[in-house]
C-alpha positions in Angstrom: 41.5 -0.8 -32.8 40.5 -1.7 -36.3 43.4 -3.2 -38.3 43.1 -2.5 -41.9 45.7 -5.0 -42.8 45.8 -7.5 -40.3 43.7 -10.4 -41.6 43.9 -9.8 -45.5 45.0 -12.5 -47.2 46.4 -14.6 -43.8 45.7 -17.9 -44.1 44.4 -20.0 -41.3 47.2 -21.1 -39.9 48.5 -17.4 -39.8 45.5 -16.4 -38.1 45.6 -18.7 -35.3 49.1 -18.0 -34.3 48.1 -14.2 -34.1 45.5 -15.1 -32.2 47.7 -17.1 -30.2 50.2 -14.2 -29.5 47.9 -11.7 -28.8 46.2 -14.1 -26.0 48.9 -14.2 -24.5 50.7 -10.6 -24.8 47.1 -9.5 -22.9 47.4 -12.4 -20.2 50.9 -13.2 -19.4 52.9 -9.5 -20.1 50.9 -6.8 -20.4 50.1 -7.2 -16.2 53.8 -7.7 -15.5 55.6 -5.4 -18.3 55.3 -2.6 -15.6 57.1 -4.0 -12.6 59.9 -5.9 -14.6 60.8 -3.1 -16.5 60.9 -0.6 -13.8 63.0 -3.2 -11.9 65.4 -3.8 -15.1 64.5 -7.8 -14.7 65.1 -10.4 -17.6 61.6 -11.3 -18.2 62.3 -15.3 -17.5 58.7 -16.9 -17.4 57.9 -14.8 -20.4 60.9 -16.2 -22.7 59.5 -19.6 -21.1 56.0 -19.4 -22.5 57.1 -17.5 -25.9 59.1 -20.6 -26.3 56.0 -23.1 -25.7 54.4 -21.1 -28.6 57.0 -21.7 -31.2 58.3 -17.8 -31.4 61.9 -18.1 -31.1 61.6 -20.9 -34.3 58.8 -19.4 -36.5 60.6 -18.8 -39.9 63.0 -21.4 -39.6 61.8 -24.6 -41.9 60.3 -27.6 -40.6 63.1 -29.7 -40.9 65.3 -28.1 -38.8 62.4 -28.3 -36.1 60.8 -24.9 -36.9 57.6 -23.3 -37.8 58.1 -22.7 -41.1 56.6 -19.8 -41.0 56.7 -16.3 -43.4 58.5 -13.2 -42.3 55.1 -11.5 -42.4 53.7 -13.6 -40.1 56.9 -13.2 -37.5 56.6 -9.6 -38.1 52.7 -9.4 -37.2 53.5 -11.4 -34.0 56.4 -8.9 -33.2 54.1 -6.2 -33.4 51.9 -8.0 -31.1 54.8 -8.9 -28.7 55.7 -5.0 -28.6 52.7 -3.9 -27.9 53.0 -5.3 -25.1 56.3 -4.9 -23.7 59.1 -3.5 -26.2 61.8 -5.2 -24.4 60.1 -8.8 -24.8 60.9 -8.0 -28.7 64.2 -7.6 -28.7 64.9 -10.5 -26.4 63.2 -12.3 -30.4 64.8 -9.8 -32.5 68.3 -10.7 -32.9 67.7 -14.3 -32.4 65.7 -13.8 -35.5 68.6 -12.4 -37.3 71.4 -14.8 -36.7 69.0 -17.6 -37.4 67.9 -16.2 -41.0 71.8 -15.2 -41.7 72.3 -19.4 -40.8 69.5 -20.1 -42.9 69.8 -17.9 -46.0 74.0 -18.3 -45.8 75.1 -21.0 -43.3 76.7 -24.2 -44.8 74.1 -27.4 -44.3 76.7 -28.2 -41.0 75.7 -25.0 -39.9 72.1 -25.1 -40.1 72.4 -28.9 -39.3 74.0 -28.0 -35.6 72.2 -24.7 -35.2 69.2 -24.5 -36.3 67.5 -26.8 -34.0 68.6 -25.7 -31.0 67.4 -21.9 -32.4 64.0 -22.9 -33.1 63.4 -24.5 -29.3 64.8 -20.9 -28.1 67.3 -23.3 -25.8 70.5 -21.8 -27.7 69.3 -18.0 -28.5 71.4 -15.6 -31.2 73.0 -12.3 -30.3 73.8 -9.8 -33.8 77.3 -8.3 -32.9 78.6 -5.9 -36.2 78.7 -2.5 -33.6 82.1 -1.0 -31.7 82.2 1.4 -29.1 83.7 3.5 -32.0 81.7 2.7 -35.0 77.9 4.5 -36.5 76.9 4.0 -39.4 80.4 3.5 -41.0 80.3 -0.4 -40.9 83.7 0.0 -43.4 85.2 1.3 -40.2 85.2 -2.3 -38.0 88.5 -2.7 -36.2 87.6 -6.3 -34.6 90.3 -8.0 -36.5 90.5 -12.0 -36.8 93.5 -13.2 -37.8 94.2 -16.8 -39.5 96.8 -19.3 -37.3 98.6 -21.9 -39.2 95.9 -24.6 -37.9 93.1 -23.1 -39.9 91.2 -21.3 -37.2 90.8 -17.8 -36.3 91.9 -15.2 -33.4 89.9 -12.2 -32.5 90.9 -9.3 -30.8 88.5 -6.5 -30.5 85.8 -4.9 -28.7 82.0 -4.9 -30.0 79.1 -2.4 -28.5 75.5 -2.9 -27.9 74.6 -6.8 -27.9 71.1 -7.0 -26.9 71.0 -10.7 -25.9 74.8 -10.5 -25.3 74.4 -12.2 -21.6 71.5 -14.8 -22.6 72.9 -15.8 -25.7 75.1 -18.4 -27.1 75.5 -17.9 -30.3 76.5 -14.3 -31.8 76.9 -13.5 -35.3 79.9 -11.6 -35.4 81.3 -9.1 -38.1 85.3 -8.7 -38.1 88.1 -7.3 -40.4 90.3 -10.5 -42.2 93.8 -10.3 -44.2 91.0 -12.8 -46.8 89.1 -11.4 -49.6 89.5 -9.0 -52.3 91.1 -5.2 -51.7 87.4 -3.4 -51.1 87.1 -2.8 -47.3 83.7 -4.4 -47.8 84.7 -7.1 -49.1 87.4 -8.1 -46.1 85.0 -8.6 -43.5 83.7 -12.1 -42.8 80.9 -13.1 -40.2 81.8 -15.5 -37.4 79.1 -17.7 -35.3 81.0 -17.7 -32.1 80.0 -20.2 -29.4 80.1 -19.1 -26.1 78.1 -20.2 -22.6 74.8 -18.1 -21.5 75.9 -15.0 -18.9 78.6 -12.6 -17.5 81.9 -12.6 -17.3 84.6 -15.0 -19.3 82.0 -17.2 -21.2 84.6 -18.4 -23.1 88.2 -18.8 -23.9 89.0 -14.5 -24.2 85.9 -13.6 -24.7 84.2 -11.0 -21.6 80.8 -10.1 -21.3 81.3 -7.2 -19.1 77.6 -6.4 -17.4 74.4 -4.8 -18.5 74.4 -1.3 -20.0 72.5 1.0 -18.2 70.1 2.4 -20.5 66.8 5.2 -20.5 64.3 2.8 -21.7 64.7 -0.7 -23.5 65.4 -2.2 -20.1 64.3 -5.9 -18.8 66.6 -7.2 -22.0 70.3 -6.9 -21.4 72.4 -5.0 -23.8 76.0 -5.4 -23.1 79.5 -5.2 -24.7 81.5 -7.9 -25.8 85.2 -8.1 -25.3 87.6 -10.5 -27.3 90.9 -11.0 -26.9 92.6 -13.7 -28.8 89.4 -15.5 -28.8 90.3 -18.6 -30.7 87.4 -20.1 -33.1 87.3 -22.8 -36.0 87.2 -22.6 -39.4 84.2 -24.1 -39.4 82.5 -21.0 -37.9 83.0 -18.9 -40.5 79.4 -18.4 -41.5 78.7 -19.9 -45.3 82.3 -21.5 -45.3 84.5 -18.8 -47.1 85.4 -15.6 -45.8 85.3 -12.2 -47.5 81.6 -12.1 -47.6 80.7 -11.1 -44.1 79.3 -7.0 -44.9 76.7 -8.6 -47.6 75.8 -11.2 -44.9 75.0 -8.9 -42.2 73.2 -6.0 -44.4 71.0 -8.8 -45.4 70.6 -9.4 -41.8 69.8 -6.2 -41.1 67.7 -5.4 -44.1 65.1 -8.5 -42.9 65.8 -6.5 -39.1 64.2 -2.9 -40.7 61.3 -4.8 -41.3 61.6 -6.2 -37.8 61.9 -2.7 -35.5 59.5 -1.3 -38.1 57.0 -3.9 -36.5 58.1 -3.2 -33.1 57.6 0.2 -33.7 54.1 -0.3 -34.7 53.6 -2.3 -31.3 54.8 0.8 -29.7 52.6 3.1 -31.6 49.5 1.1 -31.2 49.9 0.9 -27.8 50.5 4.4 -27.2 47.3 4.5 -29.0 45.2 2.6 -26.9 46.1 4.0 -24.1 45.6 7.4 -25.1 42.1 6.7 -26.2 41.2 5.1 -22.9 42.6 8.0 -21.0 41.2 10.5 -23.2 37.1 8.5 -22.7 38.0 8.6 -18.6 39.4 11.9 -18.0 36.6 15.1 -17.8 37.4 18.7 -18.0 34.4 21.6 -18.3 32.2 18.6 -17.4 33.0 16.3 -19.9 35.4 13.7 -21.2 38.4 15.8 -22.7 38.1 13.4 -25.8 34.8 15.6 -26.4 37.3 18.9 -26.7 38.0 19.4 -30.8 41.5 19.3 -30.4 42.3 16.1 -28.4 39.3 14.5 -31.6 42.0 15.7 -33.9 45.3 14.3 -32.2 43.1 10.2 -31.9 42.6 11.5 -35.7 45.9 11.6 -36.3 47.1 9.1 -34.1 45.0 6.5 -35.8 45.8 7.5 -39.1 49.4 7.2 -38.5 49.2 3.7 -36.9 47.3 2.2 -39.6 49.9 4.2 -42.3 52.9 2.5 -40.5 51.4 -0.7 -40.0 50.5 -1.0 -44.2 54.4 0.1 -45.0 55.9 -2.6 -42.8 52.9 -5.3 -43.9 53.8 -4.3 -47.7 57.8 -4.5 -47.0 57.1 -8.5 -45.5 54.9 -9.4 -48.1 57.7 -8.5 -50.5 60.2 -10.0 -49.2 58.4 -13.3 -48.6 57.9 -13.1 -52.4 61.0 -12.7 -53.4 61.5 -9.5 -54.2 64.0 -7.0 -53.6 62.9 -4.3 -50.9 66.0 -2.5 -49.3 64.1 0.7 -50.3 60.3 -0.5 -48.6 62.2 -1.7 -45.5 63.9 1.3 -45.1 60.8 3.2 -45.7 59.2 1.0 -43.5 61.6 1.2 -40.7 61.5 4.9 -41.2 57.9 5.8 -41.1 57.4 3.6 -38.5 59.7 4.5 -36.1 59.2 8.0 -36.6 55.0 7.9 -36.4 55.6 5.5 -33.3 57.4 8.7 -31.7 55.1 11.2 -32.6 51.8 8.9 -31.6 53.8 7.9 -28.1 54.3 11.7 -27.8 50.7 12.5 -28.3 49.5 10.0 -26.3 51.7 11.4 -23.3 50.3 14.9 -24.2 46.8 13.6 -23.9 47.5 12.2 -20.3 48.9 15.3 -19.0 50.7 15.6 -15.9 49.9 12.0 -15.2 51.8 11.0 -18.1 55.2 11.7 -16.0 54.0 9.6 -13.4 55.9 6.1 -13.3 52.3 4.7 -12.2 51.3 5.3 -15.7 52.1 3.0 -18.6 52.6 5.9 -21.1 55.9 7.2 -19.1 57.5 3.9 -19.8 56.4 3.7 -23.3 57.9 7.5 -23.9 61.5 6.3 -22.7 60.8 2.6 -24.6 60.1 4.6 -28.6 63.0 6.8 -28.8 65.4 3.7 -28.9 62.9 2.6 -32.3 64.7 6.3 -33.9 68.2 4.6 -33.7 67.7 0.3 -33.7 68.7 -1.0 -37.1 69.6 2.3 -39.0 68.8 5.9 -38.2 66.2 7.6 -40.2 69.3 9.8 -41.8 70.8 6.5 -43.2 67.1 5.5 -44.2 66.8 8.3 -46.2 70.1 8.0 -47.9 69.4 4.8 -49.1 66.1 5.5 -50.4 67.2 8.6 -51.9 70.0 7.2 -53.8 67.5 4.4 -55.3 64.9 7.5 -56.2 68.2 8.8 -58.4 68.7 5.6 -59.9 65.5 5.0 -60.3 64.9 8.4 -61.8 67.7 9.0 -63.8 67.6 11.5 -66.3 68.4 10.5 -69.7 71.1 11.8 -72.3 
């Protein structure tokens, strides 16, 4: 489909890693996505060739043996990548974050030791700030790490819903101190804990359980993580001084809203596609139903809100990358997307009809895959709270 925003302003370079990406979403996992997700299997050769392109290391600086890359450009290969297979995203997602939280906050040891082994995708990043009983409320983390006499850290808690919890070996992880000042927010500190790739004890107290099973989002392991006087060093306190761990990990998450709203825009131009292609194959009356007014309107629609979501999340990169603040365009991003990625997956399953409950159809898979885009990264309820409070502020009355 036409993309309104896809080559404005790229430059070359841009252009050819897009091209790049897309070669090889349409060759090497598009023809698989089917059979590895409906099997649940960690997509291993993909990883393997998204490595050989220089994904996992696109925004992190050549001299820490990255890309160098802008977040636009990572976000425009994302949407590629979840096009075509959701999953293969998230497997790139919070590797992304934990190696922009190193890069924007890490010490020069930390981006010194991990940086390099990030960009070859050899050492990958798991974003850990959820618990089995924590939303939304981040204030209410109850992982506690608690400073011994040599300087290091023990941590006793139990954190929910690592995607790359099994394949990774670096997690970013979010936990209440006794440092800092007397603001909830300002006692939690982010810890890069080092562990060994799989399941099990991967390191000294810390347990990754097993796979949780899941509707949709499968392939990708998302897991638990359970510490339990985990001992780590001082020096993996993430930036060096604790206290500062919530403003770490929003500004992880805030770059991540830009993220699943390009994941969601995969989703929805997917759904797209396919709905199109059914809709020009399938006759009714004699004729293909796309002929029928009312399946013309929904590809109407459907195209209309693809390109909508795509501009938001383009516009919300293109900000960032210029240094700009853009909490509120992320979250608007994020929530647009997400939401329009739903309703065009929907319609798109509508269009197919029966078939569209048939496993042997893409669509069914992608149906399960969009509802996880509603929750990943922020509801659309907490979107809206923060872009509401900034209309107030922004609109304040006077006197």
């Amino acid at each position: 489909m036409p993309r309104l925003c896809e080559t404005d302003g790229l430059t070359e370079d841009q252009t050819e890693i897009l091209k790049a990406v897309r070669v090889f979403v349409d060759e090497q996992i598009i023809p698989v996505a089917q059979e590895l997700e409906h099997s649940d299997t960690y997509p291993t050769e993909i990883v393997e060739g998204l490595k050989e392109l220089g994904v996992f290391g696109l925004m992190i600086p050549e001299e820490y043996g990255g890309l160098g890359e802008s977040l636009l450009t990572y976000a425009l290969c994302v949407e590629e990548i979840a096009r075509g297979w959701m999953s293969v995203s998230g497997v790139i997602n919070t590797h992304f974050i934990v190696a922009y939280m190193v890069m924007q906050h890490g010490t020069e040891e930390q981006k010194q030791k991990y940086l390099p082994q990030m960009a070859t995708g050899e050492m990958r990043g798991a974003f850990s700030m959820s618990e089995p009983g924590l939303g939304s409320d981040v204030s209410a983390v109850s992982t506690k790490a608690v400073k011994q006499e040599d300087g290091s850290y023990a941590i006793t808690g139990s954190k929910m819903w690592l995607t790359n919890g099994a394949e990774s070996r670096l997690v970013a992880t979010l936990c209440k101190t006794d440092e800092g000042a007397e603001s909830v927010y300002k006692n939690m500190t982010t810890f890069l804990i080092e562990k060994e790739a799989g399941f099990g004890e991967t390191a000294p107290g810390l347990t990754i359980p097993g796979k949780i099973d899941k509707m949709g989002y499968k392939g990708v392991e998302t897991t638990e993580m359970v510490l339990e006087g985990h001992v780590v060093r001082a020096d993996q306190v993430l930036g060096g001084e604790p206290g500062k761990g919530f403003y770490q990990m929003m500004d992880g998450v805030e770059v991540g809203r830009v993220n699943v709203a390009a994941r969601a825009c995969g989703l929805a131009w997917r759904g797209f596609e396919l709905g199109v292609a059914y809709a020009q194959q399938r006759q009714t009356f004699g004729k293909p139903i796309a002929a029928h007014q009312a399946i013309l309107f929904r590809i109407a629609e459907m195209a209309t809100k693809v390109e909508v979501a795509h501009t938001m999340m383009v516009k919300a990169a293109r900000m960032k990358d210029s240094g700009q603040r853009m909490d509120v365009e992320a979250g608007m991003a994020k929530m647009v997307a997400s939401e329009y990625a739903h309703e065009v997956v929907e319609a798109s399953f509508r269009i197919h009809g029966g078939y569209g409950y048939s496993k042997e159809y893409e669509i069914e898979r992608l149906y399960r895959e969009v509802a996880f885009m509603l929750i990943g990264e922020g509801t659309t309820d907490i979107q809206k709270m923060i872009i509401g409070r900034a209309m107030l502020e922004d609109y304040k009355l006077k006197g």
